[in-house]
C-alpha positions as CSV (number, residue, x, y, z in Angstrom):
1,X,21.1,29.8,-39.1
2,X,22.5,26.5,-38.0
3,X,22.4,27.4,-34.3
4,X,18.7,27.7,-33.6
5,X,18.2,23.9,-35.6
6,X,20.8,22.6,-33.5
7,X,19.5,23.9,-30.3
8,X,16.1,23.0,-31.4
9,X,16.9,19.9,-31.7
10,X,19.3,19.2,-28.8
11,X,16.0,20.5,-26.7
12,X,13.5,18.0,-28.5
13,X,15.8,15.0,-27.6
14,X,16.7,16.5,-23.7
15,X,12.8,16.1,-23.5
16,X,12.4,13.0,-25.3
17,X,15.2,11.3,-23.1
18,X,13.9,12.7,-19.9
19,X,10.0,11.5,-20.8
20,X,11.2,8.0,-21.4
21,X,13.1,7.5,-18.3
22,X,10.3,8.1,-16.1
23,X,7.8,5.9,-18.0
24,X,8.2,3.2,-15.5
25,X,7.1,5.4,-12.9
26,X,3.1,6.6,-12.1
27,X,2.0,9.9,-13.7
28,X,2.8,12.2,-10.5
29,X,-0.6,13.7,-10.8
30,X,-2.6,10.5,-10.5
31,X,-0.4,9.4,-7.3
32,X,-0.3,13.8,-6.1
33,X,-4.4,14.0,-7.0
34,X,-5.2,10.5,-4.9
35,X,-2.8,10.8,-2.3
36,X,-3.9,14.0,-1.5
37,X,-6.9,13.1,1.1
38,X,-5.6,10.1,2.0
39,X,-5.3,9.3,5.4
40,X,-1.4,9.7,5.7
41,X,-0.4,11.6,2.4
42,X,3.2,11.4,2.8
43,X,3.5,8.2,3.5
44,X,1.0,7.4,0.2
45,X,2.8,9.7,-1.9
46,X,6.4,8.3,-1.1
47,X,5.0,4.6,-1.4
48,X,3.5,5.4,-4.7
49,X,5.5,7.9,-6.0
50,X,8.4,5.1,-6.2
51,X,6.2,2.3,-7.1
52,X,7.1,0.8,-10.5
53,X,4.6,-1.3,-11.3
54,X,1.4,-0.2,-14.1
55,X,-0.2,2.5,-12.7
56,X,-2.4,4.0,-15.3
57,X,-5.8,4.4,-13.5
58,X,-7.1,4.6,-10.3
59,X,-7.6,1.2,-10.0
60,X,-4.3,0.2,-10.7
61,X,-2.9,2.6,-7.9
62,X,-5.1,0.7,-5.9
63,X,-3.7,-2.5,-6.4
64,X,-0.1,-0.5,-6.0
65,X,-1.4,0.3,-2.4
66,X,-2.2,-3.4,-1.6
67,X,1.2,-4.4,-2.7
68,X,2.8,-2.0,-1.0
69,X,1.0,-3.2,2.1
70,X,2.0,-6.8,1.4
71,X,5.1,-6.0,0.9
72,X,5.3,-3.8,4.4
73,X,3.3,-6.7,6.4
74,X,5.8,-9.2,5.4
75,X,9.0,-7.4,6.1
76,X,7.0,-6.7,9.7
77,X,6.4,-10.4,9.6
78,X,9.9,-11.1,9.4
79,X,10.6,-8.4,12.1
80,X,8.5,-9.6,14.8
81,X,9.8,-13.5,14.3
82,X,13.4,-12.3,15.3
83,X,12.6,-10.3,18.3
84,X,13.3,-11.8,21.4
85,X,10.8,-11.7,24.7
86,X,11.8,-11.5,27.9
87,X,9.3,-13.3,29.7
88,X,6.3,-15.8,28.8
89,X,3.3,-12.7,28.6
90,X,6.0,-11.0,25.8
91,X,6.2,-14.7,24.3
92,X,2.5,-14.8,23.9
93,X,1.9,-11.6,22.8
94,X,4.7,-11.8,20.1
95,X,3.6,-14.9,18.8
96,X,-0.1,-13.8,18.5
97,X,1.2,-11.1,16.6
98,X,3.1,-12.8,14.5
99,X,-0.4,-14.9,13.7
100,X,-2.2,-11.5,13.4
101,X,0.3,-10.4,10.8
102,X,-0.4,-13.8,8.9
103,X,-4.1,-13.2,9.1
104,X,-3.5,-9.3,7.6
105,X,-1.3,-11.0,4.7
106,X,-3.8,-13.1,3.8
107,X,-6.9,-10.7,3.8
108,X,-4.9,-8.6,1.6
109,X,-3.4,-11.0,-1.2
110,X,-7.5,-12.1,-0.9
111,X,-7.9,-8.3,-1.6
112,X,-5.4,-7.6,-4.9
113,X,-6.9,-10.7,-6.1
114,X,-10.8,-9.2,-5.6
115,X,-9.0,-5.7,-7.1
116,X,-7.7,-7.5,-10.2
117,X,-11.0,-9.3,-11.0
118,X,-12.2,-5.7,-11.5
119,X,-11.0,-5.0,-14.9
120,X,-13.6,-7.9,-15.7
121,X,-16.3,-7.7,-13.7
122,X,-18.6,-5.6,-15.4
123,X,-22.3,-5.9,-13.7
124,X,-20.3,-7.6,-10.7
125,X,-18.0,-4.5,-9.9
126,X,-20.2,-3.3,-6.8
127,X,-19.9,-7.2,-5.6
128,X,-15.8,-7.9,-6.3
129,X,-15.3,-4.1,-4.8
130,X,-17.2,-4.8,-1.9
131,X,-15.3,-8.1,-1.3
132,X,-12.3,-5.5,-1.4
133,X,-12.9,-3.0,0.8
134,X,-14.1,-5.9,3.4
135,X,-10.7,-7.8,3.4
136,X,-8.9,-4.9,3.4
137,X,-10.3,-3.5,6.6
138,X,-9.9,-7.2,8.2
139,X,-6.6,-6.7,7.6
140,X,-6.6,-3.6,9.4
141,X,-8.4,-5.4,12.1
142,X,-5.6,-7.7,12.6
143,X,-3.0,-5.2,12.8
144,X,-4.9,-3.2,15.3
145,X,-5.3,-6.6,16.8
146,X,-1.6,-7.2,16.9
147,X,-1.2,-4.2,19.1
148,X,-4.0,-4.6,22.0
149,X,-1.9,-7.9,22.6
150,X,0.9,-5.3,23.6
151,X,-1.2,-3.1,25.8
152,X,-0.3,-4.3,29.4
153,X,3.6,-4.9,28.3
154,X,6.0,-2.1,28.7
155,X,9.4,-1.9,27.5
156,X,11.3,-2.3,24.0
157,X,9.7,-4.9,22.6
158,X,6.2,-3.2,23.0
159,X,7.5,0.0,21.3
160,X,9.5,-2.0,18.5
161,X,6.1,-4.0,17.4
162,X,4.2,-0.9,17.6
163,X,6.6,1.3,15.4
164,X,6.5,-2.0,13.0
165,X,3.0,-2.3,13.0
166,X,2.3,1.1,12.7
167,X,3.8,1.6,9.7
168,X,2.3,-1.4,8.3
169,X,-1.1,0.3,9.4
170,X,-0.3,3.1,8.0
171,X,0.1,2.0,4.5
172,X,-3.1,-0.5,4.5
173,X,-5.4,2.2,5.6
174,X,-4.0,4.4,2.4
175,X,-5.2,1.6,0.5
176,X,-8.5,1.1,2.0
177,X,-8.5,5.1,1.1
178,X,-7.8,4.1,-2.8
179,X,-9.9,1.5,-2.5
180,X,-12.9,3.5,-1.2
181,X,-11.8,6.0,-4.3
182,X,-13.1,3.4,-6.7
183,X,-16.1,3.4,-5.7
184,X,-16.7,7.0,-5.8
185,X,-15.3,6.5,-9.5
186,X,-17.7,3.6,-10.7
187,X,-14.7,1.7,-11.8
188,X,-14.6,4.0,-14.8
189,X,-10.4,4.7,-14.1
């Protein structure tokens, strides 16, 4: 008779423990159900999957994604500033990249700031999300406008800033992709 209290018990706190140690983390449906159409999946459900920031709503993955992009564009940042050209057209190119990449940062800190004022817009959500979406595919801009710069030079250096870049690409377009999500959602999540 003791036996099946003891295991019931030794089950109830397995599942407790294991419930509370993966509070920190986004409910894996929210970041599997959003992810799911986004325009690189993977890549969305690896970056969001480990985020450990609040992600309770739709919203709030949102602003996950727009970190996560910050976060990507400034370790590309930091990339591009240590590789060396070899002539003066890689020079230019590099350091107009490095000033595109600046430009991106910007539009998207401009953009978790427009995200944030969200949870108190009320009336003014259609106005703060369009704000949103419009920095966020600026940002875009400037990556894509980081690359043309790179489309008459061959070599390493081309395919080292457009691996970097890519990525960074990659992970901004998921977010205009959340981003786009909240609107379909009336800023109701």
């Amino acid at each position: 008779m003791a036996l099946p209290f003891s295991i019931l018990l030794s089950l109830f706190l397995l599942l407790s423990f294991s419930t509370s140690s993966t509070s920190t983390k986004p409910p894996k449906n929210l970041v599997q159900t959003s992810c799911a159409q986004a325009s690189y999946p993977n890549i969305c459900l690896r970056t969001l999957s480990s985020y450990s920031g609040p992600t309770n709503s739709l919203r709030d993955l949102a602003q996950a994604a727009v970190k996560v992009s910050i976060s990507k564009s400034h370790k590309a940042s930091d990339f591009l500033t240590k590789l060396k050209a070899h002539n003066k057209r890689e020079q230019g190119a590099l350091g107009d990249c490095v000033q595109q990449m600046a430009e991106s940062v910007d539009e998207l800190t401009k953009t978790l700031s427009e995200l944030q004022n969200l949870r108190r817009a009320g009336s003014e959500f259609e106005w703060h999300l369009s704000n949103a979406k419009t920095w966020v595919s600026a940002a875009l801009t400037y990556e894509d406008t980081c690359l043309d710069g790179f489309k008459e030079i061959d070599g390493k250096i081309r395919s080292d800033v457009k691996m970097a870049i890519t990525n960074v690409a990659k992970v901004t377009s998921n977010a205009l992709y959340l981003i786009n999500r909240l609107d379909t959602s009336s800023g109701k999540n």
